[in-house]
mmCIF file of the N, C-alpha and C atoms, coordinates in Angstrom:
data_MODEL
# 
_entry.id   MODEL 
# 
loop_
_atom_site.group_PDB 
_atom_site.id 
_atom_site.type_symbol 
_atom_site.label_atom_id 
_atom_site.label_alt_id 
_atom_site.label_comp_id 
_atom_site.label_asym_id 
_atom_site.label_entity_id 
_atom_site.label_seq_id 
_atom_site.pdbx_PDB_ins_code 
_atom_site.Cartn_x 
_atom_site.Cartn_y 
_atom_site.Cartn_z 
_atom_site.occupancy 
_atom_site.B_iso_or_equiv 
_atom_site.pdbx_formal_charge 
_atom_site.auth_seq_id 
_atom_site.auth_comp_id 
_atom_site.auth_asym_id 
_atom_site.auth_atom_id 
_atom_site.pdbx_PDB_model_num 
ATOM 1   N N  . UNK A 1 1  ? -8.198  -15.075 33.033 1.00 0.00 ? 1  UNK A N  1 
ATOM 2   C CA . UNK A 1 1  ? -8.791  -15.830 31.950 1.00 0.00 ? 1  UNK A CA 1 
ATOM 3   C C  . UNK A 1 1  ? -8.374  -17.287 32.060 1.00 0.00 ? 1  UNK A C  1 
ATOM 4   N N  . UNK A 1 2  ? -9.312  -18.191 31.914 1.00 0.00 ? 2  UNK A N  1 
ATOM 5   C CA . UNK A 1 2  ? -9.068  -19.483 32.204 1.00 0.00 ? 2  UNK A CA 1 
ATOM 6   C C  . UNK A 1 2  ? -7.785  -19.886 30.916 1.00 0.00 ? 2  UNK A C  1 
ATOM 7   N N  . UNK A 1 3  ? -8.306  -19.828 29.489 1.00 0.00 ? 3  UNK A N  1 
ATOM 8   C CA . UNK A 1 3  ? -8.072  -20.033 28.377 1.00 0.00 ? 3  UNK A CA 1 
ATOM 9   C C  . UNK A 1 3  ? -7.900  -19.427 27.363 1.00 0.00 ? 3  UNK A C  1 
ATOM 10  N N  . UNK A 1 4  ? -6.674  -19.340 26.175 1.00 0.00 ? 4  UNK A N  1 
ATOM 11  C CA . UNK A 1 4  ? -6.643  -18.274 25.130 1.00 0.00 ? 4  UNK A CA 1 
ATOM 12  C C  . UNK A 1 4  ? -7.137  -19.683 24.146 1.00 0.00 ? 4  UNK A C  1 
ATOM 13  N N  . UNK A 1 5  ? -8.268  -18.847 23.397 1.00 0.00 ? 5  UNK A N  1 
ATOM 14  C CA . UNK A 1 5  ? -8.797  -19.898 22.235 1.00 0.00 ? 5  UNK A CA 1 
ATOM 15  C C  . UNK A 1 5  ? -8.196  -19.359 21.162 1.00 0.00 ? 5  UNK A C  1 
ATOM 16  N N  . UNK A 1 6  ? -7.225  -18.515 20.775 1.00 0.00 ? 6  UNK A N  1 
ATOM 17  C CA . UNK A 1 6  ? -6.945  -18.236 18.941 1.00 0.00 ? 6  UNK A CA 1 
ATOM 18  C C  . UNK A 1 6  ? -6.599  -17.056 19.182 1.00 0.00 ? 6  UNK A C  1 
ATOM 19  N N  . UNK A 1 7  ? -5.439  -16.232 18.226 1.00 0.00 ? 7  UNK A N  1 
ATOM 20  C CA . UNK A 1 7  ? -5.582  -15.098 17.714 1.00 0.00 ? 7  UNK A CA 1 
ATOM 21  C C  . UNK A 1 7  ? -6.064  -14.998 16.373 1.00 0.00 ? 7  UNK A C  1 
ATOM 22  N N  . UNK A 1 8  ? -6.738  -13.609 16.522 1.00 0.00 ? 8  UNK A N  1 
ATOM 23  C CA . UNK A 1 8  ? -7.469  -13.203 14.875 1.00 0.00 ? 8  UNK A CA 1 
ATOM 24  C C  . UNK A 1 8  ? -7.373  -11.931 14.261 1.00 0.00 ? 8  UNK A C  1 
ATOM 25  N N  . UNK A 1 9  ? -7.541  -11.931 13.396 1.00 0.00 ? 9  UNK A N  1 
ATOM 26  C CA . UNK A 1 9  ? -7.300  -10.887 12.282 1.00 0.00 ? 9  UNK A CA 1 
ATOM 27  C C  . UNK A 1 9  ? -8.501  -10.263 11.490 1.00 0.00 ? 9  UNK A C  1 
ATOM 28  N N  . UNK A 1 10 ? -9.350  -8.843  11.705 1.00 0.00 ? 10 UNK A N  1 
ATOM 29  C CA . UNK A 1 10 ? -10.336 -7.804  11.002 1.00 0.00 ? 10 UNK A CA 1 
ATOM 30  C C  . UNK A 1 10 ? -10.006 -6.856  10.375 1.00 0.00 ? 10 UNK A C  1 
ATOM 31  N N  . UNK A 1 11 ? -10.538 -6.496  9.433  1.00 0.00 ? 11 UNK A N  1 
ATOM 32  C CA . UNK A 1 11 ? -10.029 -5.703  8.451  1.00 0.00 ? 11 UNK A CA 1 
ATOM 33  C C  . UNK A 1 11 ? -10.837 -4.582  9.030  1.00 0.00 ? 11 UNK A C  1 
ATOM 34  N N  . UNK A 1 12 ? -10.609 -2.979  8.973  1.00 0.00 ? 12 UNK A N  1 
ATOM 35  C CA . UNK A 1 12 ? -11.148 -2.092  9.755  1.00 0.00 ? 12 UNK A CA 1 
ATOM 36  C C  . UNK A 1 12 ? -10.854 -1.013  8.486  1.00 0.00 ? 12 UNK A C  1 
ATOM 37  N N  . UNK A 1 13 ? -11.973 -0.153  8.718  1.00 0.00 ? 13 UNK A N  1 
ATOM 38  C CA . UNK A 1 13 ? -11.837 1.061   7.595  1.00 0.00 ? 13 UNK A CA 1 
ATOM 39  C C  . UNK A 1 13 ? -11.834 2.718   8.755  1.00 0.00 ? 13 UNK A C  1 
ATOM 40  N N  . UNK A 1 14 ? -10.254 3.367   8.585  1.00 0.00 ? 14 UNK A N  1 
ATOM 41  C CA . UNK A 1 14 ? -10.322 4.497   9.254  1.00 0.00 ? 14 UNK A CA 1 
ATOM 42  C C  . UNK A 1 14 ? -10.509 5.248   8.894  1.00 0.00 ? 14 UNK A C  1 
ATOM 43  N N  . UNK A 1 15 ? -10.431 6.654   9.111  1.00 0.00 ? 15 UNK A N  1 
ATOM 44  C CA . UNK A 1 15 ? -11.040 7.916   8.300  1.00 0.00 ? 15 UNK A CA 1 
ATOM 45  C C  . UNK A 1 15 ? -10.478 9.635   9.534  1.00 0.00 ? 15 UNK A C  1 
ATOM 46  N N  . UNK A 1 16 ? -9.520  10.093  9.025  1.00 0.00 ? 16 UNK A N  1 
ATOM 47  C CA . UNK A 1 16 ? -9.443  11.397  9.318  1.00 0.00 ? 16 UNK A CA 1 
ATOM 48  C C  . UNK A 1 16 ? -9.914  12.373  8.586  1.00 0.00 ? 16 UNK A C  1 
ATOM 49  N N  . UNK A 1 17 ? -10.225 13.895  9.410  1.00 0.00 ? 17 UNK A N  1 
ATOM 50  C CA . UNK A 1 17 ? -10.795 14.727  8.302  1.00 0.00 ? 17 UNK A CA 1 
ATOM 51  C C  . UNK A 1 17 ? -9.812  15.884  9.323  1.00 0.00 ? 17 UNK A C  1 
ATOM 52  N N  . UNK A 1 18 ? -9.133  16.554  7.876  1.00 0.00 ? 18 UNK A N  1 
ATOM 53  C CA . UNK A 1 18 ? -8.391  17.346  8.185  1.00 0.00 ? 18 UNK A CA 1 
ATOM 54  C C  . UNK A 1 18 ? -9.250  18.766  8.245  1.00 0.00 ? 18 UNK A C  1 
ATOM 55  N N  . UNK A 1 19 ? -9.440  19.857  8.838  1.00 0.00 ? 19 UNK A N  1 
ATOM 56  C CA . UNK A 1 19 ? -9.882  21.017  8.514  1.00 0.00 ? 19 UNK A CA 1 
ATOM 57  C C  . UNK A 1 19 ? -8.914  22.435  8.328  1.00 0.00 ? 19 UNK A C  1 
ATOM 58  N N  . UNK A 1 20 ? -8.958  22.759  6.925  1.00 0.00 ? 20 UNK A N  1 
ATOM 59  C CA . UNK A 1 20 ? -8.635  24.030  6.662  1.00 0.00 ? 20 UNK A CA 1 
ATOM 60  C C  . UNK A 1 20 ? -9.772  25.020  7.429  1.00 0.00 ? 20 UNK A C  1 
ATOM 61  N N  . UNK A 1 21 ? -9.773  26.168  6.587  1.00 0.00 ? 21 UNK A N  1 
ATOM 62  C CA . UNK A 1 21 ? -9.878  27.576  6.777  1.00 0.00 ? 21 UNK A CA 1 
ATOM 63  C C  . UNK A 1 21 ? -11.136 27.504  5.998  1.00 0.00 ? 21 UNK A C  1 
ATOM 64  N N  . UNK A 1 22 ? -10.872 26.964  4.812  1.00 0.00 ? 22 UNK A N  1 
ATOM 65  C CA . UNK A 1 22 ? -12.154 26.999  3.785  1.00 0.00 ? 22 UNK A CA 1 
ATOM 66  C C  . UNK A 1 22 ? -12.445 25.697  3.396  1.00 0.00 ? 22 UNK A C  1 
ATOM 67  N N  . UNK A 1 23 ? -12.357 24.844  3.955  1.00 0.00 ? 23 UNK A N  1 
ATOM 68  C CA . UNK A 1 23 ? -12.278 23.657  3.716  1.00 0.00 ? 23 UNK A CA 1 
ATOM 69  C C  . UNK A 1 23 ? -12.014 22.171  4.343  1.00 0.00 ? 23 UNK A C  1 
ATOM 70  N N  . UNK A 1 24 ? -12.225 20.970  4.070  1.00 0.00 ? 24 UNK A N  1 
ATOM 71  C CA . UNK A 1 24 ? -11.572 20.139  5.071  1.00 0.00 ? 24 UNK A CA 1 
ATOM 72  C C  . UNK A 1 24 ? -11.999 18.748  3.970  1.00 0.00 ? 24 UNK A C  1 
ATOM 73  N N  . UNK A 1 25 ? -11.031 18.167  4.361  1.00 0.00 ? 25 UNK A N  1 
ATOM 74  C CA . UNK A 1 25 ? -10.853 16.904  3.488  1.00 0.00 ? 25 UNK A CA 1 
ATOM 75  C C  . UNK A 1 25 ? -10.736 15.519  4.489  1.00 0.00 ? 25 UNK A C  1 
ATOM 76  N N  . UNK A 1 26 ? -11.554 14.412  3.609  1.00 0.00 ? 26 UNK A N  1 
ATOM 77  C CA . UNK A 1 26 ? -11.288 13.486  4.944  1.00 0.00 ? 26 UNK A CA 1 
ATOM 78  C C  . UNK A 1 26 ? -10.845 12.350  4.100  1.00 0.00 ? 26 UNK A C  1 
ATOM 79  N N  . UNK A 1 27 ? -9.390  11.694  4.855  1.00 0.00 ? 27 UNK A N  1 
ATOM 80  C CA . UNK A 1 27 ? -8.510  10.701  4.286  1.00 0.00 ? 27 UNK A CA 1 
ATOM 81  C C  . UNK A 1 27 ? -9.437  9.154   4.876  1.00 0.00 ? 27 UNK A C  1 
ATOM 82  N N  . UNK A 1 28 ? -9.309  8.059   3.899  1.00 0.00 ? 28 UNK A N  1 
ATOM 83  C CA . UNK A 1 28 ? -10.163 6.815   4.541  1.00 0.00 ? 28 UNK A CA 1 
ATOM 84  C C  . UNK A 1 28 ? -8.876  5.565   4.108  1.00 0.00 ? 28 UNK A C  1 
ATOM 85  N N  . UNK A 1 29 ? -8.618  4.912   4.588  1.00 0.00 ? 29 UNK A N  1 
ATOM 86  C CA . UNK A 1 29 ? -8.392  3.791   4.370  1.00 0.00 ? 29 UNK A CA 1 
ATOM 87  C C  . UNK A 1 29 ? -8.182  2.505   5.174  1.00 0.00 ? 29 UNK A C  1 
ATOM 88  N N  . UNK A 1 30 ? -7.931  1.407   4.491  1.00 0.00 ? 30 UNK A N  1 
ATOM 89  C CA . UNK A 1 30 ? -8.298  -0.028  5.280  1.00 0.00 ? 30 UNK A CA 1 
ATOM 90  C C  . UNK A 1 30 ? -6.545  0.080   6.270  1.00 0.00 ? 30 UNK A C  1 
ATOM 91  N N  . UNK A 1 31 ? -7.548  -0.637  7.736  1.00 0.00 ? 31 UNK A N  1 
ATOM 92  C CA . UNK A 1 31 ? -6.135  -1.322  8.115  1.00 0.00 ? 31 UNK A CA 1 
ATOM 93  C C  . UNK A 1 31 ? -6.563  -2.365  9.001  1.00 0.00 ? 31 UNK A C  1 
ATOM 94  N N  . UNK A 1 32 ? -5.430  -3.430  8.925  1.00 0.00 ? 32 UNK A N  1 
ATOM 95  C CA . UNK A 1 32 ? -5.966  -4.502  9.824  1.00 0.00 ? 32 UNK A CA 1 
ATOM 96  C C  . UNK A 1 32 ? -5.687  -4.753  11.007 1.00 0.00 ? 32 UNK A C  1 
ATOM 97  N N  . UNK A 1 33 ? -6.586  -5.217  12.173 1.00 0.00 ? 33 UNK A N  1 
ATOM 98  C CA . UNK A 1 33 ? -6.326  -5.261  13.717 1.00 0.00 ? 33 UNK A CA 1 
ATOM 99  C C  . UNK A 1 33 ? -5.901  -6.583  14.063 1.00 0.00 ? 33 UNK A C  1 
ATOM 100 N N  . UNK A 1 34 ? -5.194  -6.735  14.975 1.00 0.00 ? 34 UNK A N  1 
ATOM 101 C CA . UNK A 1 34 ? -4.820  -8.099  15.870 1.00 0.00 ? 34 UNK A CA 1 
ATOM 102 C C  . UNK A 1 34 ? -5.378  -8.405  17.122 1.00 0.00 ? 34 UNK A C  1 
ATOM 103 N N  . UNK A 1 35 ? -6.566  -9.380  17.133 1.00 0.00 ? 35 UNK A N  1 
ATOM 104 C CA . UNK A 1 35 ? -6.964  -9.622  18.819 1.00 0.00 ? 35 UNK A CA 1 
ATOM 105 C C  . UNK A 1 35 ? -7.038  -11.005 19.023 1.00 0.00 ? 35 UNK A C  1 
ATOM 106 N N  . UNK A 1 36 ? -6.434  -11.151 20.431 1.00 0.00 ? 36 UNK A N  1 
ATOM 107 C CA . UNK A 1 36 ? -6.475  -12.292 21.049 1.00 0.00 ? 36 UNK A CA 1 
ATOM 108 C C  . UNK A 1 36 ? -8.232  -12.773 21.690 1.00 0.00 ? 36 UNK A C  1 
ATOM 109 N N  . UNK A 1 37 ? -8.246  -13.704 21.312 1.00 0.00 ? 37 UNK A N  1 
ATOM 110 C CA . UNK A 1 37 ? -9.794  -14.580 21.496 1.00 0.00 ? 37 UNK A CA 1 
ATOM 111 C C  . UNK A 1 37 ? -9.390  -15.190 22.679 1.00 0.00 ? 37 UNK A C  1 
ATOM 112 N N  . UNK A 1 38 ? -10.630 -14.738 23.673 1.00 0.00 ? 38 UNK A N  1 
ATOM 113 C CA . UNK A 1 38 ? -10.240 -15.472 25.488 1.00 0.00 ? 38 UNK A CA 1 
ATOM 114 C C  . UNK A 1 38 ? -11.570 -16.239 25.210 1.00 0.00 ? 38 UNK A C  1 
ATOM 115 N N  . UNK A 1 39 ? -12.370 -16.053 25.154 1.00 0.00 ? 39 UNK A N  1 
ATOM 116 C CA . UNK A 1 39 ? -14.077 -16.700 24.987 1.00 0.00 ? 39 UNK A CA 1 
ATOM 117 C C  . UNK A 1 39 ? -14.797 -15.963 24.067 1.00 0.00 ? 39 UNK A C  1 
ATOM 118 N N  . UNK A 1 40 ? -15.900 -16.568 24.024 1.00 0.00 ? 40 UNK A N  1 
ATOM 119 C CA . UNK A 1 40 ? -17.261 -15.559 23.584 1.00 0.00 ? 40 UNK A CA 1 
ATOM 120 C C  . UNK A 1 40 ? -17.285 -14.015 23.458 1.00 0.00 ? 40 UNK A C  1 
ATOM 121 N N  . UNK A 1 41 ? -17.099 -13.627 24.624 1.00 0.00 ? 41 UNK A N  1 
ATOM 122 C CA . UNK A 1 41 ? -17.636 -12.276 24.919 1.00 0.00 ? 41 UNK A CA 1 
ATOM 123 C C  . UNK A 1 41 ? -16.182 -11.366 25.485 1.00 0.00 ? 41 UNK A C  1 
ATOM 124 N N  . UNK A 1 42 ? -15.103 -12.515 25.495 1.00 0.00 ? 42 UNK A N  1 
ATOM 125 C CA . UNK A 1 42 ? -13.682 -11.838 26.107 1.00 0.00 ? 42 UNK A CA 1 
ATOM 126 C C  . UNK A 1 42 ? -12.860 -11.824 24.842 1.00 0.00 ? 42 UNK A C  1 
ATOM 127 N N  . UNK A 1 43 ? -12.583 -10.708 24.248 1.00 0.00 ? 43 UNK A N  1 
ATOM 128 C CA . UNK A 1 43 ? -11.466 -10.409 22.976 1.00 0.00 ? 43 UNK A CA 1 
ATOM 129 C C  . UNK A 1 43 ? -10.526 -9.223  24.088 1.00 0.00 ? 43 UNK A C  1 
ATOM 130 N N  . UNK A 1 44 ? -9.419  -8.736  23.215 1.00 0.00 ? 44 UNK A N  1 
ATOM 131 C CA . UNK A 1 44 ? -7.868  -8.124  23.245 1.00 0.00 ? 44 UNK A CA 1 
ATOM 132 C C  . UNK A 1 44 ? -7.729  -7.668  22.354 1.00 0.00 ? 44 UNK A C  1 
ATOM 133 N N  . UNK A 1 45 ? -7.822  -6.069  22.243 1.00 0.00 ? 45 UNK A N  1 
ATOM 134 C CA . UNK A 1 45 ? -7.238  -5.653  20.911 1.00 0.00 ? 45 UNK A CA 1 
ATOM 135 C C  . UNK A 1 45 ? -5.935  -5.272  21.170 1.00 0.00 ? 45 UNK A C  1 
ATOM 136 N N  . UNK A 1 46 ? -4.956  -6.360  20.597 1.00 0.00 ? 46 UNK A N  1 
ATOM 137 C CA . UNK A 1 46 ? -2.982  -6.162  20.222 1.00 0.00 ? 46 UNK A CA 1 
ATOM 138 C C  . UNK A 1 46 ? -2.513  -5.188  19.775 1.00 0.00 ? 46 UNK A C  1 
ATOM 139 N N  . UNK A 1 47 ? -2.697  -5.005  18.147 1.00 0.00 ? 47 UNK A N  1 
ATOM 140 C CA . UNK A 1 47 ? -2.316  -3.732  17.408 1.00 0.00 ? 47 UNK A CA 1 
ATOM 141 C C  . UNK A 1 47 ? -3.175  -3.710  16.067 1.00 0.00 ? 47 UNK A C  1 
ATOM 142 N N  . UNK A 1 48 ? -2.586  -2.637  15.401 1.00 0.00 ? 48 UNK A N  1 
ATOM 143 C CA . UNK A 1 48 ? -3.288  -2.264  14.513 1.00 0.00 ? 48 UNK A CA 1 
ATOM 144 C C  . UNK A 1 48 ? -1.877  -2.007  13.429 1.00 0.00 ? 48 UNK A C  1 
ATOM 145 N N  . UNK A 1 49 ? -2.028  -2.624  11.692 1.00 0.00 ? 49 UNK A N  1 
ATOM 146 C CA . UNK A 1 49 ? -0.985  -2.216  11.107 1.00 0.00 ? 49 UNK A CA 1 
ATOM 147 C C  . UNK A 1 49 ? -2.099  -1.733  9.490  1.00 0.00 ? 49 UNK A C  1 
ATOM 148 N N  . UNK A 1 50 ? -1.429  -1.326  8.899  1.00 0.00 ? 50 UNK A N  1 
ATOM 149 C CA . UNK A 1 50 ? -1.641  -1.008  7.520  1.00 0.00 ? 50 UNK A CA 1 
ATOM 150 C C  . UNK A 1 50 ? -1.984  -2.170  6.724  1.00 0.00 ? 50 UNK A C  1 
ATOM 151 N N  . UNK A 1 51 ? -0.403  -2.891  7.319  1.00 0.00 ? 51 UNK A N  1 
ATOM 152 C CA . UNK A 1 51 ? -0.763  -4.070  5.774  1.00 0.00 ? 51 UNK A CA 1 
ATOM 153 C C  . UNK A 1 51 ? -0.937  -5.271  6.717  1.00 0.00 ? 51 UNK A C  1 
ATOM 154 N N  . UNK A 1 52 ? -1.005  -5.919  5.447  1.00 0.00 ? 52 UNK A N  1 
ATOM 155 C CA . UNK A 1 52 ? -1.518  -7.886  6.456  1.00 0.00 ? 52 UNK A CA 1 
ATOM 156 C C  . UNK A 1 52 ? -0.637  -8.260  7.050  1.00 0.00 ? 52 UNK A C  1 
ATOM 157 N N  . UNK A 1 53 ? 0.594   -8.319  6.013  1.00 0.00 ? 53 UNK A N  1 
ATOM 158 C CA . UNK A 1 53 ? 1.789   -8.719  6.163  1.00 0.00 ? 53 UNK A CA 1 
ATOM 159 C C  . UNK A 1 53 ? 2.426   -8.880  6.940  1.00 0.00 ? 53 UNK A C  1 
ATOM 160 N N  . UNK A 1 54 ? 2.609   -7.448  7.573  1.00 0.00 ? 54 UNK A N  1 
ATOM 161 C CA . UNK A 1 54 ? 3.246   -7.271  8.217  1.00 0.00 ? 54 UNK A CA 1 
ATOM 162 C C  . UNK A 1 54 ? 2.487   -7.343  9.896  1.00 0.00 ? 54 UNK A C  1 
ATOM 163 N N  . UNK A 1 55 ? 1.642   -7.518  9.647  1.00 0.00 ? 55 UNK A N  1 
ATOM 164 C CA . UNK A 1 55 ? 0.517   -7.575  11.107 1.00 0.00 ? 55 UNK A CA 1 
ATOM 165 C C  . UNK A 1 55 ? 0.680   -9.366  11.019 1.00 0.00 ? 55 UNK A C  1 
ATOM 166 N N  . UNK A 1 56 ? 0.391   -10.342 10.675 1.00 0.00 ? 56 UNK A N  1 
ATOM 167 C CA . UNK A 1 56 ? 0.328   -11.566 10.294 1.00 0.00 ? 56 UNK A CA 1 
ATOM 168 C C  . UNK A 1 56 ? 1.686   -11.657 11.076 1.00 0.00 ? 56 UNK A C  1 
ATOM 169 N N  . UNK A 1 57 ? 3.426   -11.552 10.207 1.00 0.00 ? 57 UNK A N  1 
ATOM 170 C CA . UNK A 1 57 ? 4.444   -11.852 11.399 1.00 0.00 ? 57 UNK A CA 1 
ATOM 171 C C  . UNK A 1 57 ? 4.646   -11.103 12.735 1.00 0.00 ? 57 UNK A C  1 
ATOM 172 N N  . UNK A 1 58 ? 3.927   -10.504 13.013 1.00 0.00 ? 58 UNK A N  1 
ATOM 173 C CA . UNK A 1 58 ? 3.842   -9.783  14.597 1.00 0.00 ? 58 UNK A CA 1 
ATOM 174 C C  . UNK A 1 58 ? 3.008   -11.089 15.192 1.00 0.00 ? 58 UNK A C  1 
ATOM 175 N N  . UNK A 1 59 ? 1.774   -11.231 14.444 1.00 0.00 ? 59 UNK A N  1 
ATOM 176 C CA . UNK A 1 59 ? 0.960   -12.178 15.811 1.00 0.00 ? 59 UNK A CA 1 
ATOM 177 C C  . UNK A 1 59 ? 1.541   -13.782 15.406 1.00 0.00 ? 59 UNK A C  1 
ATOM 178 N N  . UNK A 1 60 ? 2.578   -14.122 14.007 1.00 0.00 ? 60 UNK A N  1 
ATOM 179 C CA . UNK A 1 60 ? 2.881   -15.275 14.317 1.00 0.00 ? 60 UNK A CA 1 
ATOM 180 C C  . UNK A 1 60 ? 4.299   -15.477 15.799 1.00 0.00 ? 60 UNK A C  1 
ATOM 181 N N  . UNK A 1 61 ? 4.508   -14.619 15.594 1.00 0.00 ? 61 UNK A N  1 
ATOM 182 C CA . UNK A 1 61 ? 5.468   -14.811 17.018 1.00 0.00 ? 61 UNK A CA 1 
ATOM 183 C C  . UNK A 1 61 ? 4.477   -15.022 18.479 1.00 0.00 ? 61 UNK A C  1 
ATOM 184 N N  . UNK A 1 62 ? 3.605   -14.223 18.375 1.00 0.00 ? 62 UNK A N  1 
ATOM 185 C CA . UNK A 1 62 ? 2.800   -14.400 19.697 1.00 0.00 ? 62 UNK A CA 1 
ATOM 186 C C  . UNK A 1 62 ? 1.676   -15.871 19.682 1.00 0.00 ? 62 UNK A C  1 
ATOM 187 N N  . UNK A 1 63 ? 1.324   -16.251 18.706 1.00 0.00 ? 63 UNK A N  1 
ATOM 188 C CA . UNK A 1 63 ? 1.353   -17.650 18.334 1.00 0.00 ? 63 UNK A CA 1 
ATOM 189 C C  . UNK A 1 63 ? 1.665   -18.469 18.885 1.00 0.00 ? 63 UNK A C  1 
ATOM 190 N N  . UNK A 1 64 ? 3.212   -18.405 18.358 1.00 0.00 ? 64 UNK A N  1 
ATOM 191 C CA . UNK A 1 64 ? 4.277   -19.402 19.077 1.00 0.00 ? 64 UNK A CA 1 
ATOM 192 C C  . UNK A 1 64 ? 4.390   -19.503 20.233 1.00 0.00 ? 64 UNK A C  1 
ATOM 193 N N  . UNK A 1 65 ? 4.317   -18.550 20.994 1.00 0.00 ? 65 UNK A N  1 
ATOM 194 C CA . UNK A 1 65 ? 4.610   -18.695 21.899 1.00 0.00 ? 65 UNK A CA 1 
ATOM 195 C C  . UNK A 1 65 ? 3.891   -18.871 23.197 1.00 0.00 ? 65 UNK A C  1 
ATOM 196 N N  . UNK A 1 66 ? 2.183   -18.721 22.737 1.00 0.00 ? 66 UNK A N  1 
ATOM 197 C CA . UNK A 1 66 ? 1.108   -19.019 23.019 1.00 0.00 ? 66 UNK A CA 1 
ATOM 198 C C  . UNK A 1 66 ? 0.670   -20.191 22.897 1.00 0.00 ? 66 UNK A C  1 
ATOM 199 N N  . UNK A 1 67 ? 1.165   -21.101 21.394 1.00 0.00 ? 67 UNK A N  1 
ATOM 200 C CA . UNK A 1 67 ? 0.732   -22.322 21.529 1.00 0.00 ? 67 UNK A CA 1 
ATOM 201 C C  . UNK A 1 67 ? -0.511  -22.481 21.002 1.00 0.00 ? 67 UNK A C  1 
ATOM 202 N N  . UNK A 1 68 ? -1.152  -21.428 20.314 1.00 0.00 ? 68 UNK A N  1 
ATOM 203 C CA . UNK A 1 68 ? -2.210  -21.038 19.422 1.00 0.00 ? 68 UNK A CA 1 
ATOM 204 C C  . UNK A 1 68 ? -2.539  -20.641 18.330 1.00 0.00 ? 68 UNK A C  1 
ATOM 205 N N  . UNK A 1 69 ? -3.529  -21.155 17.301 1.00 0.00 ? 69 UNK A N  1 
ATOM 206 C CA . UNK A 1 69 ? -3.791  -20.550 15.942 1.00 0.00 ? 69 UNK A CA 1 
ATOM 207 C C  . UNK A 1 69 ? -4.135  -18.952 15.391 1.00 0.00 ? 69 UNK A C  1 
ATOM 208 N N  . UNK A 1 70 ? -4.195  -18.687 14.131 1.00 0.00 ? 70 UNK A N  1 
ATOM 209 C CA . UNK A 1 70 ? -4.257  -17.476 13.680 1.00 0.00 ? 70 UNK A CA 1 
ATOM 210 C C  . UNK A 1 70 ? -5.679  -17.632 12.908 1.00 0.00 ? 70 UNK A C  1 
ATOM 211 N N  . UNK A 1 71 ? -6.780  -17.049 13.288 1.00 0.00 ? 71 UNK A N  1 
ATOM 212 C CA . UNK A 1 71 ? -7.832  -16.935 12.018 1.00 0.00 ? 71 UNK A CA 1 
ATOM 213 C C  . UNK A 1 71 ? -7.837  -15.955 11.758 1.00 0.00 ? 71 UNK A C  1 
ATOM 214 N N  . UNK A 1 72 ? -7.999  -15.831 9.910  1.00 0.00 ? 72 UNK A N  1 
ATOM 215 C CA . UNK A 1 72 ? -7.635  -14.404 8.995  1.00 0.00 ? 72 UNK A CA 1 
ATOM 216 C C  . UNK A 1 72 ? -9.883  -14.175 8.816  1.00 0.00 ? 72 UNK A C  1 
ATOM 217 N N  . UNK A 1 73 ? -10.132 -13.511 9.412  1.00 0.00 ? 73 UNK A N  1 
ATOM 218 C CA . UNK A 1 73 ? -11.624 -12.944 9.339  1.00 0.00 ? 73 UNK A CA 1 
ATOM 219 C C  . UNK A 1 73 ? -11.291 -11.318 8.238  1.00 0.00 ? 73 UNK A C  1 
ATOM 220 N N  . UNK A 1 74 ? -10.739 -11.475 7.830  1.00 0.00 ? 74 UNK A N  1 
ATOM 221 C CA . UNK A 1 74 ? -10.643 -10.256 6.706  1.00 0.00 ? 74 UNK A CA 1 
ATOM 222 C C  . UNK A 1 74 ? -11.037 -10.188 5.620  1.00 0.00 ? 74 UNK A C  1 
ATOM 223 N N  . UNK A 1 75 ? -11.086 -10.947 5.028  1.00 0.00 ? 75 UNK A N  1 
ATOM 224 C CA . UNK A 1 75 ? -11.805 -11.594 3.611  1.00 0.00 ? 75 UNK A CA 1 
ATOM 225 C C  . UNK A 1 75 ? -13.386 -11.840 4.155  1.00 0.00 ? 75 UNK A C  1 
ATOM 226 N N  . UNK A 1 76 ? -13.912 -12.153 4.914  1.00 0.00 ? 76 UNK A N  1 
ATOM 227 C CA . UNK A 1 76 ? -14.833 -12.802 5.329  1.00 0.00 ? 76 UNK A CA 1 
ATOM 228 C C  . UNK A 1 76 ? -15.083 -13.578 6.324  1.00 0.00 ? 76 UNK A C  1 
ATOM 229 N N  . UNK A 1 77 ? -15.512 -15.067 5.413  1.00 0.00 ? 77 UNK A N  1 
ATOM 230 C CA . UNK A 1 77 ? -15.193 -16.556 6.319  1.00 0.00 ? 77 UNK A CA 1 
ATOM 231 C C  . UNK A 1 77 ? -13.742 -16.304 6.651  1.00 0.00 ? 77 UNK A C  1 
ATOM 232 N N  . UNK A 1 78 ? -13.434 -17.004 8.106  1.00 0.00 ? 78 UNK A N  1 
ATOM 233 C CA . UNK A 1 78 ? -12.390 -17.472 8.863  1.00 0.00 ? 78 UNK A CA 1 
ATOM 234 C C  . UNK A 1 78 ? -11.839 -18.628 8.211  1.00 0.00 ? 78 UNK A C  1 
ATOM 235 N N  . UNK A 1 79 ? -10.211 -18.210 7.779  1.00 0.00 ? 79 UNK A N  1 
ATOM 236 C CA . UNK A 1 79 ? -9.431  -18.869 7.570  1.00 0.00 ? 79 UNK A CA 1 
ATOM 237 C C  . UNK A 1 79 ? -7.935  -18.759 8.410  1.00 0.00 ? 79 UNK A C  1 
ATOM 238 N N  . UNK A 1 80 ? -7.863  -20.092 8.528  1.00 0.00 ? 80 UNK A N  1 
ATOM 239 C CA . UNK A 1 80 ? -6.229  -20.140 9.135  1.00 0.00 ? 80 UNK A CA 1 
ATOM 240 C C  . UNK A 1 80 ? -5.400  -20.002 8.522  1.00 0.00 ? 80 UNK A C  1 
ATOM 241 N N  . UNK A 1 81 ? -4.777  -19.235 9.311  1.00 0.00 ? 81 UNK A N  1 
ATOM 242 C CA . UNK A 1 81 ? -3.325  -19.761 8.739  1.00 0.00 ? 81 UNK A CA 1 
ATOM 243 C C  . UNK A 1 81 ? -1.778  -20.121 9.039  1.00 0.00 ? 81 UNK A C  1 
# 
């Protein structure tokens, strides 16, 4: 890759379905992903955490040390931060 343009942040909705015997139940909830932006059409998916929070100081270290911004695409519009 010539260039890293940004890391970013999507909010993602998962979903297991457990199956009983007579039954089966399916668990859903939000969690957010971390990918590094190479171009257009070149993304990196990093990790995946539950909360923002705690996903946010994971990719501010890789940030740093990259020398690159964070856009939060979870809400919507792209915001830095």
């Amino acid at each position: 890759f010539e260039n890293i343009e940004y890391l970013f942040i999507k909010k993602s909705e998962v979903s297991q379905t457990m199956h009983l015997r007579v039954a089966s139940s399916t668990l859903r909830k939000e969690v957010y992903d971390g990918y590094l932006k190479f171009s257009e059409n070149n993304k990196l998916h990093l990790l995946t955490k539950d909360s923002k929070s705690e996903l946010i100081k994971k990719l501010r270290a890789i940030s740093t040390a990259l020398g690159v911004k964070i856009l939060d695409y979870s809400e919507g519009e792209p915001k830095e931060i």
